[in-house]
C-alpha positions in Angstrom: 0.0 0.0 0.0 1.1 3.6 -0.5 0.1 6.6 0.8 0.5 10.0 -0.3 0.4 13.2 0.9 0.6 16.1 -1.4 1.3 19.4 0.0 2.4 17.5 3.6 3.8 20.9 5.5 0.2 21.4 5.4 -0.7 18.2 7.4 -1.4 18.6 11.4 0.7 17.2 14.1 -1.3 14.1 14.7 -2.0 13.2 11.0 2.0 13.3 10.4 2.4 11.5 13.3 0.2 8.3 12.4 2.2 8.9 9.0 5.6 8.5 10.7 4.1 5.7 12.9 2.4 4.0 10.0 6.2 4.0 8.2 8.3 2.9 11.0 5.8 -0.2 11.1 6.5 -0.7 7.4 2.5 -1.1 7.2 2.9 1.3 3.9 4.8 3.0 1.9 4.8 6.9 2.7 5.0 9.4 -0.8 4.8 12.8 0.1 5.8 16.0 -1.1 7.1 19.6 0.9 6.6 23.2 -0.6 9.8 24.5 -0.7 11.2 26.8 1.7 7.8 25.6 4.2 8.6 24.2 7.4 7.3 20.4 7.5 6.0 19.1 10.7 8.5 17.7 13.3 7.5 13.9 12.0 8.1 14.0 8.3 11.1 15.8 9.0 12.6 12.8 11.2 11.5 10.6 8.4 14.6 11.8 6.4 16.9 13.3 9.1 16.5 9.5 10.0 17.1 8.2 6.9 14.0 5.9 7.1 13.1 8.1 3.4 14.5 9.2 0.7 14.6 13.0 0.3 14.7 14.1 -3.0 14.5 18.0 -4.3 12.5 18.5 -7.5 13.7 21.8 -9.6 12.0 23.6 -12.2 11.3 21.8 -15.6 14.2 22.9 -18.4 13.0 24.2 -21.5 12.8 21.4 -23.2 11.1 19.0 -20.4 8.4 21.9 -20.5 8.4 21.5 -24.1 7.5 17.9 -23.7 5.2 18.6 -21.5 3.3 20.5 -23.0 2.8 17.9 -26.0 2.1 15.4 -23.6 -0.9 17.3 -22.1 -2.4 18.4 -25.6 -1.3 15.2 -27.7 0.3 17.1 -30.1 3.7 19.3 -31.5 3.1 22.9 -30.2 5.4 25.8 -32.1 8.8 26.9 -30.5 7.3 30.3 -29.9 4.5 29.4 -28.2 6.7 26.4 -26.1 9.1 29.7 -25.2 6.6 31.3 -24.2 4.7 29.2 -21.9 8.4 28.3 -20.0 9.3 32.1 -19.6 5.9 33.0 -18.7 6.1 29.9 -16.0 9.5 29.4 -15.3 9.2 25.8 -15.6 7.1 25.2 -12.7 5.1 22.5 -13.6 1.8 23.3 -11.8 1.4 26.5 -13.2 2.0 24.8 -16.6 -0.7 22.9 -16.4 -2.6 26.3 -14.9 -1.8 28.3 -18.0 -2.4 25.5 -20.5 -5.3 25.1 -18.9 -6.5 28.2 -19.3 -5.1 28.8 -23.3 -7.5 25.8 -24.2 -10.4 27.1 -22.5 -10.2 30.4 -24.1 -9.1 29.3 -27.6 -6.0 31.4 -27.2 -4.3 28.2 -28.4 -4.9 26.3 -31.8 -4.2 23.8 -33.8 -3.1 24.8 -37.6 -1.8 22.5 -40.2 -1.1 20.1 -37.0 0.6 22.4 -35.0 -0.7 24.5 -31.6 -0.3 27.7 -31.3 -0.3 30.7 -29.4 -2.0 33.9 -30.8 -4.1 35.4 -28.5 -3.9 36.9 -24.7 -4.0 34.9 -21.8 -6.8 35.6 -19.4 -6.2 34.3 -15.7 -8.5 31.5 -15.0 -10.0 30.2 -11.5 -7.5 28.2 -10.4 -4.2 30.2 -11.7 -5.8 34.1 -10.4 -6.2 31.9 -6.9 -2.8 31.1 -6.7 -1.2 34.8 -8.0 -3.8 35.8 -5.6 -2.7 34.1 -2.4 0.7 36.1 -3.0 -0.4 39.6 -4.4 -3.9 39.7 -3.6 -3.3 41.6 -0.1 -0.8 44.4 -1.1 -1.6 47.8 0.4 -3.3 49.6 -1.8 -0.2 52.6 -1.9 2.2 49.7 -3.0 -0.3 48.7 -6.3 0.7 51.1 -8.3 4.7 50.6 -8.0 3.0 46.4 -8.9 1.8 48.1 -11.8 4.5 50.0 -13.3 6.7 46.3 -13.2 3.7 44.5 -14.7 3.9 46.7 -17.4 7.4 47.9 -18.0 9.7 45.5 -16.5 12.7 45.0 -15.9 12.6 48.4 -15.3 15.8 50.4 -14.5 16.3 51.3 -10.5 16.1 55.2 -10.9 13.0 55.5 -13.5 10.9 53.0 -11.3 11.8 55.4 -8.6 11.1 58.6 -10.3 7.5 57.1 -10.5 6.6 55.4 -7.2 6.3 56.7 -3.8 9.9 56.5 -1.4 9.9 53.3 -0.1 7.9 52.0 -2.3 10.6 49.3 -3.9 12.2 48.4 -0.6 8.6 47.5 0.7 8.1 45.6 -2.0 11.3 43.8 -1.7 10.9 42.8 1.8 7.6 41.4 0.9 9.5 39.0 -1.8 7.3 40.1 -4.7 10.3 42.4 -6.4 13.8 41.0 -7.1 16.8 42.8 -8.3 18.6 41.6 -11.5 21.7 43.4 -11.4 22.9 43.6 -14.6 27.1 44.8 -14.6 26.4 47.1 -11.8 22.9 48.2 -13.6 20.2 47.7 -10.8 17.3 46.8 -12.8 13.8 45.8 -10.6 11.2 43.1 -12.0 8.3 40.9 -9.9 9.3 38.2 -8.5 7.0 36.3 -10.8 6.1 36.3 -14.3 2.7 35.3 -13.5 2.2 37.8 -10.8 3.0 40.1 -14.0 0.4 38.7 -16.1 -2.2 38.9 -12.9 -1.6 42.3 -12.3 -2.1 43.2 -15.8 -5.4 41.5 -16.6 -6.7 42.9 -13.7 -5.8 46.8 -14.8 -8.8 49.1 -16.9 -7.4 49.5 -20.5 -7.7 52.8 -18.8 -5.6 51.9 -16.4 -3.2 50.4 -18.8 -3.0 53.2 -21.1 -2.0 56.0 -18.1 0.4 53.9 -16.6 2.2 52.8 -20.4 2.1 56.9 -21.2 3.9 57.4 -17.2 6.3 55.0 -18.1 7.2 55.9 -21.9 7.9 59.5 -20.2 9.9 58.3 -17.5 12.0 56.8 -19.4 12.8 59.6 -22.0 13.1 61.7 -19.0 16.1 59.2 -18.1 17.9 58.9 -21.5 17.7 55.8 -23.7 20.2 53.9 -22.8 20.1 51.0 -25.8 18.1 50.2 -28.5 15.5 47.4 -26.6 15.1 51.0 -25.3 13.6 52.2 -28.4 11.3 49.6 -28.8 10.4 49.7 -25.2 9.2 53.6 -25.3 7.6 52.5 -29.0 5.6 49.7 -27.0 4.3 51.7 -24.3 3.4 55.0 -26.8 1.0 52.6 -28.4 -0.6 50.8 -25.6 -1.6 54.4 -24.7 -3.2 54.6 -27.5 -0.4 57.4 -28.5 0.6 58.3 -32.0 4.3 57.8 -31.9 6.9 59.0 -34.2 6.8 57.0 -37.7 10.7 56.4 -38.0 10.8 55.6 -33.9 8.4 52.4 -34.7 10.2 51.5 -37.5 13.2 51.6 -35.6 11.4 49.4 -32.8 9.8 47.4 -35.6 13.7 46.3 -36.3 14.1 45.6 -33.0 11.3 43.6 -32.3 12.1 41.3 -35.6 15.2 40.5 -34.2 14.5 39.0 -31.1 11.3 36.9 -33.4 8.6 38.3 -31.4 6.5 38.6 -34.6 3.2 39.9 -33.2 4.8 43.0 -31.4 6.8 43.7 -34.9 3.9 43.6 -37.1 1.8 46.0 -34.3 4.8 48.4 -34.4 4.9 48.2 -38.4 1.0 49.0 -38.8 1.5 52.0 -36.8 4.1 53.4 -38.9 2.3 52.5 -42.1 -0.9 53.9 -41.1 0.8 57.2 -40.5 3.0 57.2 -43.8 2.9 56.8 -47.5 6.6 56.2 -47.8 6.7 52.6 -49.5 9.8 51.8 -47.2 6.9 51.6 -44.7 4.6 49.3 -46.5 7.4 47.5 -47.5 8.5 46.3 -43.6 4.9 45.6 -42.8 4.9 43.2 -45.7 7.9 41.6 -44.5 6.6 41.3 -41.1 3.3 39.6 -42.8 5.6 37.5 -44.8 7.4 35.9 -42.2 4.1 34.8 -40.7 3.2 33.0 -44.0 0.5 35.5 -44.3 1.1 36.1 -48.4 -1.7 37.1 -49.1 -2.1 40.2 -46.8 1.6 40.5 -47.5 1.0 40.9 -51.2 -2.3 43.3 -50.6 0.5 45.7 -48.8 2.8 46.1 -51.3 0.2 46.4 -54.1 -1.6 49.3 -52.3 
């Protein structure tokens, strides 16, 4: 017989004492597993100090294992951007793989097309995923929100413009809390949530109002600070248009550029309509073409460079 016990730090004192009892007598077989950095009741814990079990640490899934996850759960190949994607926006935590996949299938953001899934839309938090971002963000002072939703939006974010927008204090708060983590970069303090979902929660939980003040606030800041790189450029070019901003027609092709070369497709062919919209110049027909071209969208391709 075995018995198992998931989420056993959770388990009372007399429930993990029968379990240690129930071991020592070898009348089953004991299978149970510990949240990380949770503190397990004093019986499961002499289970393995004793060496009467075998302790092992699980670590997050590698890209590739979350790969083959993923086609394991749906039964078919899914694309490398969408299999990227789902890892970054997870971290290769397998639970909330299975929470976000979840959720793609039940809003059709992911499809099959010519026997291949993909992701094309947005991801809306379901039940079960918003539960679990909630347990961790859902009781933030409401003065320490906003700082949340300047990283949702704009990070990483560079220490000195995310402190030319929040409140002092803010970011140290935060910090303590163990929802912000610094990535130093060469001496380059730049500030992110600890969580890629706790990004995506806060987000789909902001107005488009909302959204489009705190992109503008940010676009700002960060002209106000100097642009530092190019990912800078297409960074000020993102945020201009989720305001519902204009933008300069040479800054988004510039950012257009930039967004083709890291293959995020969708962003690049956003940027590119902009630009076109605003121009006749062919030069900006031309790049949304190629943007639609490398989609294996010919036909609207074609339609662009006729018009």
């Amino acid at each position: 017989l075995v018995l198992s016990g998931d989420d056993a730090h959770l388990l009372d004192d007399t429930s993990a004492a029968l379990g240690l009892r129930l071991a020592l007598r070898g009348s089953v077989r004991l299978l149970v597993t510990v949240r990380s950095g949770e503190v397990a009741p004093d019986a499961l814990v002499a289970l393995w100090r004793d060496e009467r079990a075998v302790r092992g640490d699980l670590d997050a899934l590698e890209p590739a294992q979350t790969t083959e996850l993923v086609t394991l759960a749906i039964g078919a190949p899914t694309d490398t951007a969408t299999a990227r994607r789902i890892h970054d926006l997870t971290e290769g935590n397998a639970l909330f793989v299975r929470e976000v996949l979840t959720a793609l299938l039940s809003d059709g953001a992911i499809a099959e097309r010519d026997g291949v899934w993909r992701w094309r839309g947005e991801l809306a938090t379901a039940t079960g995923l918003a539960a679990m971002v909630e347990e961790r963000i859902g009781r933030v002072a409401n003065e320490l929100r906003y700082p949340l939703e300047v990283l949702a939006l704009g990070e990483p974010l560079d220490l000195p413009v995310l402190e030319a927008l929040v409140a002092p204090g803010a970011v140290d708060e935060l910090e303590q809390l163990g929802l912000v983590v610094n990535d130093d970069l060469a001496g380059r303090p730049r500030m992110r949530l600890a969580h890629p979902l706790y990004a995506e929660a806060v987000r789909t939980a902001m107005a488009q109002s909302r959204s489009a003040t705190v992109a503008s606030e940010l676009a700002s800041a960060m002209e106000r600070a100097g642009v530092g790189d190019s990912g800078d450029v297409l960074r000020i070019a993102t945020w201009r248009g989720d305001a519902g901003e204009t933008g300069d027609a040479e800054l988004l092709l510039e950012a257009c550029a930039q967004a083709r070369q890291r293959a995020d497709n969708v962003l690049a062919e956003r940027l590119a309509r902009r630009a076109y919209e605003q121009s006749s110049e062919p030069r900006y027909a031309r790049e949304l073409a190629e943007v639609l071209y490398w989609q294996n969208r010919f036909h609207e391709s074609v339609a662009i460079l006729r018009s």
